[in-house]
C-alpha positions in Angstrom: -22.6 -74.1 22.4 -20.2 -74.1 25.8 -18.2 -71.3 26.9 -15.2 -72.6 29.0 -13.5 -70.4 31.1 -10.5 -71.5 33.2 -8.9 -69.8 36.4 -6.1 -70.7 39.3 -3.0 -70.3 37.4 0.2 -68.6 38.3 3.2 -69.3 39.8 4.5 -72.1 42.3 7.5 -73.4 43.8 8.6 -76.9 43.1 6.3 -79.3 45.7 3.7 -77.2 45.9 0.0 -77.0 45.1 -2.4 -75.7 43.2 -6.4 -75.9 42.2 -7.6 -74.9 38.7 -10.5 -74.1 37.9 -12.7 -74.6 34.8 -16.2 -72.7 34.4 -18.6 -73.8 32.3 -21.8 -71.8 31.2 -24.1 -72.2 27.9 -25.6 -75.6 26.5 -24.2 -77.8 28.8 -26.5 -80.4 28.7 -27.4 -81.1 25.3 -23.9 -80.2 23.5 -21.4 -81.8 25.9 -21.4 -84.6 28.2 -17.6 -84.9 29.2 -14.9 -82.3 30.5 -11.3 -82.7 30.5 -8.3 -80.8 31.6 -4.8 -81.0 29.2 -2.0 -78.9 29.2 0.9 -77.8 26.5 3.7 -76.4 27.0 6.0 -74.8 24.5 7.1 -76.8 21.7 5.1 -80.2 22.9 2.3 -81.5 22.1 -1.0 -80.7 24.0 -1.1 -83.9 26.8 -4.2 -85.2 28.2 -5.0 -84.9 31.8 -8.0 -86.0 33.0 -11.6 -86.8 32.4 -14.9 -87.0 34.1 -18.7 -86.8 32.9 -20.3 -83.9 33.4 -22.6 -83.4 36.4 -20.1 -86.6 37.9 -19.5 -89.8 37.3 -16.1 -91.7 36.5 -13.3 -90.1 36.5 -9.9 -90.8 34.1 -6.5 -89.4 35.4 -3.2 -89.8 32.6 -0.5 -91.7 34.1 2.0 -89.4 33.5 0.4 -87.5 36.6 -1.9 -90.2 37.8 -0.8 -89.9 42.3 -0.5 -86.3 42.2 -3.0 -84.7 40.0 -7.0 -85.0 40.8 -10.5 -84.0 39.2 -13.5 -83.1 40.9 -17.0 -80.7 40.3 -19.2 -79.0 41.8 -22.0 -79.3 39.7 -24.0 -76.5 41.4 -21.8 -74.1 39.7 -21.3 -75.7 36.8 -17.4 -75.8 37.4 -14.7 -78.8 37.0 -11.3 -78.4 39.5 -8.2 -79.7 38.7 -6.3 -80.5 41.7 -2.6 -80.6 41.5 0.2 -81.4 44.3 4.2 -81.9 44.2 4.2 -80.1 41.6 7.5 -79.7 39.5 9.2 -77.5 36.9 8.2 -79.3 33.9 4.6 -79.3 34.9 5.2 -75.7 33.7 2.0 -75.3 31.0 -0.6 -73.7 30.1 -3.3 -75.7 31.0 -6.8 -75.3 29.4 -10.2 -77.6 29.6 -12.2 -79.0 27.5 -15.6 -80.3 26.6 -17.2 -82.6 24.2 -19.6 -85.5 23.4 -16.6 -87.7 23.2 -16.1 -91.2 24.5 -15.8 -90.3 27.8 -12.6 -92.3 28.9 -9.3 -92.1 28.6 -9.3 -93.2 25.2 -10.3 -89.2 24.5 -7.5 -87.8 26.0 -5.0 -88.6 23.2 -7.2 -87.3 21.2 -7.1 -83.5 21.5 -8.7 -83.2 18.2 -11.8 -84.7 19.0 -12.6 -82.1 21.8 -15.6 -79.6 20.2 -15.3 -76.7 23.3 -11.9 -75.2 24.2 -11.4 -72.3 26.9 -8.7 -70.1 26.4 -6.6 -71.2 29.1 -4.1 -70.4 32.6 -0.8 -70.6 32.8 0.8 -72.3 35.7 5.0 -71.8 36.3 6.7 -73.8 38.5 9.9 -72.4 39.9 12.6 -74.9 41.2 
């Protein structure tokens, strides 16, 4: 089992930034080997972020935010970042991460479903 717990959100102005975190405590080891961050907002589908193996390694950002959105970890604390910058109102989500024994590429972030661990989630507003 992993217990997710994500922090950071709030609320931004449009072109600012903002670091999310994602802590992750339990069986890491054995019952997950990648993390990924995806966000929903109302009425859409949940959209795949970014991916990276757990304790580092390759990394995977979506196009759709590919420049101004970055992963990193700091394995010591068992906790994944997501890194955002120029950030605008329809990057307006909740944002939650994820972890899994998935096929740790991109190919796994259209694929929301195959994601075992979920945390509960932050919500991040950005104001124009």
């Amino acid at each position: 089992q992993v217990q997710l717990v994500e922090s950071g959100g709030g609320s931004v102005q449009a072109g600012g930034s903002r670091k999310l975190s994602c802590a992750a405590s339990g069986s890491r080891s054995s019952a997950a080997k990648c993390m990924a961050w995806f966000r929903q907002a109302p009425g859409k589908v949940r959209e795949g972020l970014g991916i990276t193996y757990i304790g580092g390694g390759d990394t995977a950002i979506a196009d759709s935010v590919k420049g101004r959105f970055t992963i990193s970890q700091e394995n010591a604390k068992y906790t994944m970042y997501l890194h955002m910058s120029s950030l605008q109102p329809e990057d307006t989500a909740m944002y939650y991460c994820a972890a899994g024994n998935n096929i740790c590429d991109s190919r796994s972030l259209a694929r929301p479903e195959w994601w075992g661990y979920w945390g509960r989630g932050t919500q991040v507003n950005v104001s124009s």
